[in-house]
VEXDREN-2710 file (C-alpha; in Angstrom, 1 decimal):
% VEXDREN-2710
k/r/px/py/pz
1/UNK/2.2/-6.6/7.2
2/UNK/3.6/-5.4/10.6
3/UNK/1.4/-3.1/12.5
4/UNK/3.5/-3.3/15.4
5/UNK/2.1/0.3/16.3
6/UNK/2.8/0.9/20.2
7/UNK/6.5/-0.7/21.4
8/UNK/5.6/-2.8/24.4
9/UNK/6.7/-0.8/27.5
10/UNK/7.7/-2.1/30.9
11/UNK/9.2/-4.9/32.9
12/UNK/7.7/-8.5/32.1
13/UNK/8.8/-11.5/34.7
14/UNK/10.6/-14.2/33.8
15/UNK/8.5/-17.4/33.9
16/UNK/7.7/-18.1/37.4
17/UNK/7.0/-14.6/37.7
18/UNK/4.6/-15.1/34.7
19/UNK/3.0/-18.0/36.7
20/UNK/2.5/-16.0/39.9
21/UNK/1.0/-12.9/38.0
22/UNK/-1.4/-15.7/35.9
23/UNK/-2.6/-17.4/39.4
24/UNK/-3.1/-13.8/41.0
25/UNK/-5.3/-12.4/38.2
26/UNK/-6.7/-15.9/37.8
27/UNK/-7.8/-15.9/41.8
28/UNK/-9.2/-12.3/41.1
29/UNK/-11.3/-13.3/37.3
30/UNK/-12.9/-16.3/39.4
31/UNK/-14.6/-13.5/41.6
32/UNK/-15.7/-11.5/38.1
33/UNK/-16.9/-14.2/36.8
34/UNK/-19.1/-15.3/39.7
35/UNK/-20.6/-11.5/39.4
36/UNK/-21.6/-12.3/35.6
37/UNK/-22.6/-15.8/36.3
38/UNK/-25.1/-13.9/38.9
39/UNK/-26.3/-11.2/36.5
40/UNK/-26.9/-13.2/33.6
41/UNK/-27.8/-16.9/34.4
42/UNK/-29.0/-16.3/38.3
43/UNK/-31.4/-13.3/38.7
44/UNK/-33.0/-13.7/35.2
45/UNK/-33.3/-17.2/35.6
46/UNK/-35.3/-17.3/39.1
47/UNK/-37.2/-14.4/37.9
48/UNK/-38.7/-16.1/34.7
49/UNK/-39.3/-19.2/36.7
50/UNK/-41.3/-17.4/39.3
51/UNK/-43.9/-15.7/36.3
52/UNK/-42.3/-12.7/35.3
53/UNK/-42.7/-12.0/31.4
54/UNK/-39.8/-12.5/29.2
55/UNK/-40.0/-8.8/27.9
56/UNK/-39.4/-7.9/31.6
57/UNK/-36.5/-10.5/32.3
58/UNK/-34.7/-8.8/29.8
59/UNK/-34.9/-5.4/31.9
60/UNK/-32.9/-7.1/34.5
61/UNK/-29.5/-7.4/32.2
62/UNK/-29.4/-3.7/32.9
63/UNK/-27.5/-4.5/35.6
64/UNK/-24.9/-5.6/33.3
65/UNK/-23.9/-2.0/32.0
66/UNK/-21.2/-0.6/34.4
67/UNK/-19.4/-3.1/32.5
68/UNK/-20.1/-2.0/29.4
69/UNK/-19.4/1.3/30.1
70/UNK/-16.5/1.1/32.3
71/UNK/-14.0/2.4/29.3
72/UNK/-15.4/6.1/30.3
73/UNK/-13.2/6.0/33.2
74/UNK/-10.9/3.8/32.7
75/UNK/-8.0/6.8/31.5
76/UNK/-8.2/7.8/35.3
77/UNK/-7.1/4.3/35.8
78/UNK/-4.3/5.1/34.1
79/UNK/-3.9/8.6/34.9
80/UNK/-4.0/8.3/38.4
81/UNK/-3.6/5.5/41.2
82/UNK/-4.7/6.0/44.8
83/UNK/-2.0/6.2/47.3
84/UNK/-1.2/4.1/50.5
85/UNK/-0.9/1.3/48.1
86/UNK/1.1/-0.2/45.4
87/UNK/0.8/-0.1/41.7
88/UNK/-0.6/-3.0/40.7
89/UNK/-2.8/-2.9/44.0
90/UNK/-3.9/0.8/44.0
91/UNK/-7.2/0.2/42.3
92/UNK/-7.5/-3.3/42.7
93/UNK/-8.4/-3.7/46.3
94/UNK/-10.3/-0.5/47.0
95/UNK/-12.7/-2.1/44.5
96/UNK/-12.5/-5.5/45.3
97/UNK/-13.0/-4.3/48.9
98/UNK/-16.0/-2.2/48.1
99/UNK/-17.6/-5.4/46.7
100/UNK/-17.3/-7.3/49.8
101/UNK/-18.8/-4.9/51.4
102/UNK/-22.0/-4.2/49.2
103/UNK/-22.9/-7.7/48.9
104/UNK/-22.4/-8.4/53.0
105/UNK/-25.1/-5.5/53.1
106/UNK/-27.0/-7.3/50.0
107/UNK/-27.2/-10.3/52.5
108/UNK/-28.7/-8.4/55.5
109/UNK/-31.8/-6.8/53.6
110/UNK/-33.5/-9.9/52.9
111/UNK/-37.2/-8.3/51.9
112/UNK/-35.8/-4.8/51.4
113/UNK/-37.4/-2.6/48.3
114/UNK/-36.8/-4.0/44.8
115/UNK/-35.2/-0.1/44.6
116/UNK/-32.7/-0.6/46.9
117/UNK/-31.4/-4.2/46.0
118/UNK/-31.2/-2.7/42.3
119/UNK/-29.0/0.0/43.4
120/UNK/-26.7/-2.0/45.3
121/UNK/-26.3/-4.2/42.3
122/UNK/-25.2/-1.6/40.3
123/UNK/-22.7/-0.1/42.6
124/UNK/-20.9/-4.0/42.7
125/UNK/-21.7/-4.0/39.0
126/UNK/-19.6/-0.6/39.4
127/UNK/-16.6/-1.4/41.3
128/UNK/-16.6/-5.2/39.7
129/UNK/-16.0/-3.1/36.7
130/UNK/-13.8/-0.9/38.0
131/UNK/-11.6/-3.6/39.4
132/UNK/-11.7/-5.3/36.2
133/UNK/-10.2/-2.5/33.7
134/UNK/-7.2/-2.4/36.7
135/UNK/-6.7/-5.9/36.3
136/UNK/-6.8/-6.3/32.6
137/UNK/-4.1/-3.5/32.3
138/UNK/-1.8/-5.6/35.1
139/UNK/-2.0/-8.2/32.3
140/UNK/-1.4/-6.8/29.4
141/UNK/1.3/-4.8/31.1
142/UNK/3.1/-8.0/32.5
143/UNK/2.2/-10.9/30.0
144/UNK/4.4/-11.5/27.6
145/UNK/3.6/-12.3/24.0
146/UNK/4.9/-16.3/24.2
147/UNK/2.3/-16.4/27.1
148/UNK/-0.7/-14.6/25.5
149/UNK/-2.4/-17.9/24.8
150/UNK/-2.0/-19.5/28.5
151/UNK/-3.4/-15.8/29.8
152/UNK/-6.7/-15.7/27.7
153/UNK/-7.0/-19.4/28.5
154/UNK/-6.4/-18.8/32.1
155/UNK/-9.1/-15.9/32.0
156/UNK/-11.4/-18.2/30.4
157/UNK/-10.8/-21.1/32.9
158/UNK/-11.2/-18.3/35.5
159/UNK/-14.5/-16.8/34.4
160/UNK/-16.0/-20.4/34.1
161/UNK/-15.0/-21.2/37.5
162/UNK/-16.9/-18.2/38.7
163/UNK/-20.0/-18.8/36.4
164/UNK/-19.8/-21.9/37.4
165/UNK/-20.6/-20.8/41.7
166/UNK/-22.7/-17.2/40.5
167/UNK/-24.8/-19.1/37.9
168/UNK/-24.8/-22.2/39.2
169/UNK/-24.2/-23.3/42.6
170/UNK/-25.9/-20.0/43.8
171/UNK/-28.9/-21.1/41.9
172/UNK/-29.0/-24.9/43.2
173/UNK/-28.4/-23.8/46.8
174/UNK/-30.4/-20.4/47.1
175/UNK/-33.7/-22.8/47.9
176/UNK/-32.2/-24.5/50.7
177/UNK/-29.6/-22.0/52.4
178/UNK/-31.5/-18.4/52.1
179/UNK/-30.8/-15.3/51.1
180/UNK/-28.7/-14.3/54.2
181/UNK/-26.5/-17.3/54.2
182/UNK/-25.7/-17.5/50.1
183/UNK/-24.7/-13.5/49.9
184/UNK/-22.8/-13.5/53.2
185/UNK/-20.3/-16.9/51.6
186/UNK/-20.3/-15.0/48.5
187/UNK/-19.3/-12.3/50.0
188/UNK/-16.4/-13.9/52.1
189/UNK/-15.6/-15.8/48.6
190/UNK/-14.6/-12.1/47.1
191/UNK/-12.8/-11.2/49.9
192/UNK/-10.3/-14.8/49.8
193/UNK/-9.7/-14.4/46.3
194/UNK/-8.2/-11.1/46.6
195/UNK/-5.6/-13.0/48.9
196/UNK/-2.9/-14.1/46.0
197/UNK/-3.2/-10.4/44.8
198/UNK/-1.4/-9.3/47.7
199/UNK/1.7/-11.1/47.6
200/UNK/1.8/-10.3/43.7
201/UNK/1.9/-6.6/45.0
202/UNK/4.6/-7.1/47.0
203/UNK/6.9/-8.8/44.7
204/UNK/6.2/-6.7/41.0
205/UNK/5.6/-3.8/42.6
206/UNK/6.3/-1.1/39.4
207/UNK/5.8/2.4/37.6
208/UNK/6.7/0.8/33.9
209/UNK/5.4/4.9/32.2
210/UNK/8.1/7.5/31.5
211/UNK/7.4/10.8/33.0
212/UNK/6.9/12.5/29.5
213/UNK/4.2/9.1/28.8
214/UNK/2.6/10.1/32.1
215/UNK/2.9/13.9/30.8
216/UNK/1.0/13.0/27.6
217/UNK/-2.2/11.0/29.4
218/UNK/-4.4/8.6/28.8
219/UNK/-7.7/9.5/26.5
220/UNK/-10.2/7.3/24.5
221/UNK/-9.5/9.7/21.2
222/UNK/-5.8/8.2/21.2
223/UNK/-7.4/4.9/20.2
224/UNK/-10.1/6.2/18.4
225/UNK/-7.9/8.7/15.9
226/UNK/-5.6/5.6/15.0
227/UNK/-7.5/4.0/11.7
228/UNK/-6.4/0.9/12.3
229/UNK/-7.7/0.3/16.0
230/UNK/-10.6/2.0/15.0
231/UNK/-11.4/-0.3/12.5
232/UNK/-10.4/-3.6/15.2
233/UNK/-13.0/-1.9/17.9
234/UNK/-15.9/-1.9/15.4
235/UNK/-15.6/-5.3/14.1
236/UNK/-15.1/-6.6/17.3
237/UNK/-17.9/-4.5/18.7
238/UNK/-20.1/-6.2/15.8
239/UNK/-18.6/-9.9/17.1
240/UNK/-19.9/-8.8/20.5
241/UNK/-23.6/-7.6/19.4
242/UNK/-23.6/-11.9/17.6
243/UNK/-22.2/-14.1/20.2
244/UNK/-23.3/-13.0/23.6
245/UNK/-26.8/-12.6/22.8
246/UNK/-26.7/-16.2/21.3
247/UNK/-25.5/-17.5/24.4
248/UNK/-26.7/-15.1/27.1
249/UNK/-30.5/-15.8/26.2
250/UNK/-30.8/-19.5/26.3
251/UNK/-31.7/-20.7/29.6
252/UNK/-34.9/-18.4/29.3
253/UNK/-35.4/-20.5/25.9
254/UNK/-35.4/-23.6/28.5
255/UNK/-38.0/-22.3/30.8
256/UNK/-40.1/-21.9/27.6
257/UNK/-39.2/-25.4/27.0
258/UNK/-40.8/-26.6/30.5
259/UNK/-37.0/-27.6/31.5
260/UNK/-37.4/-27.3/35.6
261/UNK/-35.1/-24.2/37.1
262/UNK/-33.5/-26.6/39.1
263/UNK/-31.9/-28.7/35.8
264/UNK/-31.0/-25.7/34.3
265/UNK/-29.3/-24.2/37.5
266/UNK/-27.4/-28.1/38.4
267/UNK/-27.0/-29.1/34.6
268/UNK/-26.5/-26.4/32.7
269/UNK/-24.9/-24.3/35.6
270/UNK/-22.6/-26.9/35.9
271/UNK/-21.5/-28.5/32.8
272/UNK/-21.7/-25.2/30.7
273/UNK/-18.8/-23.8/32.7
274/UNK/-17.0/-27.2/32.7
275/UNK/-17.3/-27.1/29.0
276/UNK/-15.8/-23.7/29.2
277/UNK/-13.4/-25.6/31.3
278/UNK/-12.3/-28.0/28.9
279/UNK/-12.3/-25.0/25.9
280/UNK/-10.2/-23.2/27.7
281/UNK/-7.6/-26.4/28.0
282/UNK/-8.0/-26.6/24.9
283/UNK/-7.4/-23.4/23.3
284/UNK/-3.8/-22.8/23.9
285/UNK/-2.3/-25.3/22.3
286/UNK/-4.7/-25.2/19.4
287/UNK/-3.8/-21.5/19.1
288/UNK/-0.4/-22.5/19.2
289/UNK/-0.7/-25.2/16.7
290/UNK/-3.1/-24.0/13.9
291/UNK/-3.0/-20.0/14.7
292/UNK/-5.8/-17.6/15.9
293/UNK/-7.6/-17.5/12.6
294/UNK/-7.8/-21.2/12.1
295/UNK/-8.7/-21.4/16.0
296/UNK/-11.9/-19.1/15.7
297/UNK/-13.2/-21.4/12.9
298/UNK/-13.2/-24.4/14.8
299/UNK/-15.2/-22.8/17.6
300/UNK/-17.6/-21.1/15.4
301/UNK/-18.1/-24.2/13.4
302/UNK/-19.2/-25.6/16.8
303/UNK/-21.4/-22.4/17.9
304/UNK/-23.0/-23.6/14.1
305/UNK/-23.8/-26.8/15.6
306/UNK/-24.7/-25.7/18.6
307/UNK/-27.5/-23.6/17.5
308/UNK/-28.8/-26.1/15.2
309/UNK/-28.9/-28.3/18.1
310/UNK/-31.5/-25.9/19.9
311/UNK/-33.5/-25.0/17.3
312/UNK/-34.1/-28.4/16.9
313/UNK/-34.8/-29.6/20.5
314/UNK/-37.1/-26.4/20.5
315/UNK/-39.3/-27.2/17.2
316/UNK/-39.4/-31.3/18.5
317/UNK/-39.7/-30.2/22.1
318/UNK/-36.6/-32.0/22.7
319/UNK/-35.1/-30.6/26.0
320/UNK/-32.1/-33.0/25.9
321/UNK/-30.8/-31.8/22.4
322/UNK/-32.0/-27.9/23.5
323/UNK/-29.7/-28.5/26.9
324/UNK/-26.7/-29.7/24.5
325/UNK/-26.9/-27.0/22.4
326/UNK/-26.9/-24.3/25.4
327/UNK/-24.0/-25.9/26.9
328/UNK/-22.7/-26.2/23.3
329/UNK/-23.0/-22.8/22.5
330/UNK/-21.5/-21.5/25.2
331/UNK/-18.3/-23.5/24.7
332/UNK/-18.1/-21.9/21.4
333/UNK/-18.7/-18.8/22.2
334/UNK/-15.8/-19.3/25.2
335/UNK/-13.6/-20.6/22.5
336/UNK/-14.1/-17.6/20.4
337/UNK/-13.7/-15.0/23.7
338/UNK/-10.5/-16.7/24.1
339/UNK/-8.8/-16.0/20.7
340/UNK/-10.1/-12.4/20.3
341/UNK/-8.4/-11.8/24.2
342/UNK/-5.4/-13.1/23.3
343/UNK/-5.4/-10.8/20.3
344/UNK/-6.7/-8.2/22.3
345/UNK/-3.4/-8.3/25.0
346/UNK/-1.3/-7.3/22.2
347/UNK/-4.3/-4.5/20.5
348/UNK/-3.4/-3.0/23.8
349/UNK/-0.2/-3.3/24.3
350/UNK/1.2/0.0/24.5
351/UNK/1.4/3.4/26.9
352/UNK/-2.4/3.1/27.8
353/UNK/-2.9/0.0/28.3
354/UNK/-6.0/0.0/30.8
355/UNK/-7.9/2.4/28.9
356/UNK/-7.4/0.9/25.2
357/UNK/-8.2/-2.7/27.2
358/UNK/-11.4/-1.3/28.3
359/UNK/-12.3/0.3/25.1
360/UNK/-12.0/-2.8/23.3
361/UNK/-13.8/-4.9/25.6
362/UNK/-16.1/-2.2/27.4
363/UNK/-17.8/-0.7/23.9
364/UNK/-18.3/-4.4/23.0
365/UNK/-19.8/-5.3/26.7
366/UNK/-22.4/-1.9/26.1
367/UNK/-23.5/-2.7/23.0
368/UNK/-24.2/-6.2/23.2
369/UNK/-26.3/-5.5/26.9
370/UNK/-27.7/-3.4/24.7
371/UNK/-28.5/-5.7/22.0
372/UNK/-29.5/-8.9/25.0
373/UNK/-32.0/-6.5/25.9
374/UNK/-33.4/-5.9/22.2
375/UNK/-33.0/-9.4/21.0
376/UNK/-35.2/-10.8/24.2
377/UNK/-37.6/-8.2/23.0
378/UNK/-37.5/-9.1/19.5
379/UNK/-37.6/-13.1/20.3
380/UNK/-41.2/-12.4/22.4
381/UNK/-42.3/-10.9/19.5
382/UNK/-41.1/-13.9/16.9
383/UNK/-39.9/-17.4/18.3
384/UNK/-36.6/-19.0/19.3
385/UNK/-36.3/-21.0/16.0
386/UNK/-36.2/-17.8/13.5
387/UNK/-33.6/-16.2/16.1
388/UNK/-31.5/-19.2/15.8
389/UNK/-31.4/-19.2/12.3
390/UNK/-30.6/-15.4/11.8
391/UNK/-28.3/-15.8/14.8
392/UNK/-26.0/-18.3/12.8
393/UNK/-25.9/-16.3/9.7
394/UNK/-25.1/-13.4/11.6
395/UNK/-22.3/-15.1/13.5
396/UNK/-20.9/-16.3/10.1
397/UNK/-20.5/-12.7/8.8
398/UNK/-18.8/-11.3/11.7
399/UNK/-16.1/-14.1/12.1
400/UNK/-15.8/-13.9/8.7
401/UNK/-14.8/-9.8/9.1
402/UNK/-13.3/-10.3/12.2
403/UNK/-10.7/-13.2/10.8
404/UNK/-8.5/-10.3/9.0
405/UNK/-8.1/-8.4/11.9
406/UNK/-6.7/-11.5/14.0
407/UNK/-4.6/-12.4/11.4
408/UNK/-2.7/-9.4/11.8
409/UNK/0.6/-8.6/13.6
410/UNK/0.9/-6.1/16.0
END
């Protein structure tokens, strides 16, 4: 069945040009994924460590929801650019920029009111977001279909690397370097990566929309009145609400374990995103060989695995085989992300491309904050075992829905 519904529009480079626009928005989903990494495995981590109640841990993944919410704005993305700057620079930088300069102001309130912290964290939640949506539509406007695959595996590789330094180095070296010194290199981190961004500017610089495309707009309802992509947000959405909880969750699962922060933030900070590392090698050419469907049942079969893995090392108070599973679950969950973005590049593909982008990853991103935040409520109430268990018969359904929707054509 062909459901090629949107005809691709504008100019997509040849293949060094496809290698320059993947190391550009590579460069720039390193400094996303440091942001996550910080959000979910840094703050939350620290913060159990030091006392605070597992209900109350879960609090902090609020910070999480500019993401998740970021597809209410995104048809001004494609409405409107600011000028002084190129295209595929015009809400990139700003935001990038505004970053910078919120966490250099992070690292020179050492001691300041919870408040105030908070609130600066959302505003780089905000424009991390913001940034984000701009360059996911640069993507999908640029990749072509042969190089789906090596894009989503690219974005994988990225987001590890930058889990890898906001989840993990940030957490091994907070202790000895100090606040100042940590926010002030992550700050100047942001600011490098936007470096190969700028050149990419410079040599794709292009309006690919038609006046009467511009004329029409971009809206959320365009996505939402079309049964078919209707039908592709909500089971993804579902997807979402499964596999992040299952892998968001588990170093708290460690402290309850008696695992010292400082393994989890040099073990599992570490190897978790080199797993992802190695999934993301991996993925392309699996995809290539055996086919997004086939692809997502491998990696759930190891997310399966992996979450027998913990509720084992839980019940026998087995840290080692608990630490596999959470780096084991997290590869499999990386593996999944990867097929459903490369599926989600062509979903998009069409005359609004950052605001259907951002509805199919930003409704997914809210609910599943959402559902972190309920499920850490829900485990304090239960135990880590029963979660486990649901968690894997939940993530079997879901795939299971979801597989028809990947096997589709565009």
């Amino acid at each position: 069945m062909n459901l090629n519904l949107q005809p691709d529009t504008g100019r997509v480079p040849d293949n060094n040009g496809q290698l320059a626009v993947l190391l550009a928005i590579s460069a720039l989903y390193i400094s996303f994924g440091m942001t996550i990494g910080l959000i979910q495995g840094g703050f939350p981590t620290i913060m159990r460590a030091q006392g605070m109640s597992l209900g109350a841990v879960g609090w902090l993944y609020a910070l999480y929801l500019p993401f998740g919410v970021a597809f209410l704005w995104s048809p001004l993305i494609d409405r409107w650019r600011p000028p002084f700057l190129v295209p595929e620079l015009a809400w990139i930088v700003p935001m990038q920029l505004l970053c910078v300069l919120s966490v250099a102001t992070v690292a020179l309130l050492e001691g300041a009111a919870l408040s105030l912290l908070f609130t600066l964290g959302l505003l780089v939640a905000f424009a991390m977001a913001t940034m984000d949506i701009a360059l996911d539509a640069l993507a999908v406007e640029r990749i072509s279909a042969g190089w789906r695959p090596r894009a989503a595996a690219c974005k994988l590789a990225a987001l590890s690397i930058g889990a890898m330094i906001g989840g993990g180095i940030f957490v091994a070296l907070y202790p000895p370097l100090g606040w100042t010194a940590i926010f002030l290199s992550y700050a100047a981190l942001l600011l490098l990566l936007m470096v190969p961004a700028l050149f990419l500017g410079k040599a794709t610089s292009h309006s690919a929309k038609t006046e009467e495309q511009k004329k029409q707009g971009a809206s959320l309802q365009k996505l939402l009145r079309n049964p078919v992509q209707r039908r592709r947000l909500i089971l993804l959405t579902l997807t979402c609400c499964v596999i992040f909880p299952l892998s968001a969750l588990n170093r708290l699962m460690l402290v309850d374990l008696n695992v010292p922060m400082e393994t989890i933030g040099s073990l599992v900070g570490t190897l978790g995103p080199i797993t992802m590392l190695l999934t993301a090698w991996i993925s392309a050419p699996l995809m290539r060989r055996y086919g997004l469907p086939l692809a997502m049942m491998i990696f759930t079969g190891l997310g399966i695995l992996a979450l027998a893995a913990m509720t084992l090392g839980y019940l026998f108070t087995q840290s080692w085989i608990a630490v596999a599973g959470t780096i084991g679950i997290g590869a499999a969950v990386s593996g999944i992300f990867v097929v459903l973005s490369a599926r989600i590049l062509g979903w998009s593909r069409g005359n609004q491309p950052a605001t259907d982008y951002a509805m199919f990853y930003g409704v997914g991103r809210f609910a599943s904050t959402l559902a972190t935040i309920a499920v850490s409520q829900m485990v304090a109430l239960i135990n880590w075992p029963l979660f486990y268990v649901g968690g894997a018969m939940a993530l079997l359904v879901v795939v299971g829905l979801l597989r028809t929707s990947v096997q589709e054509k565009e």
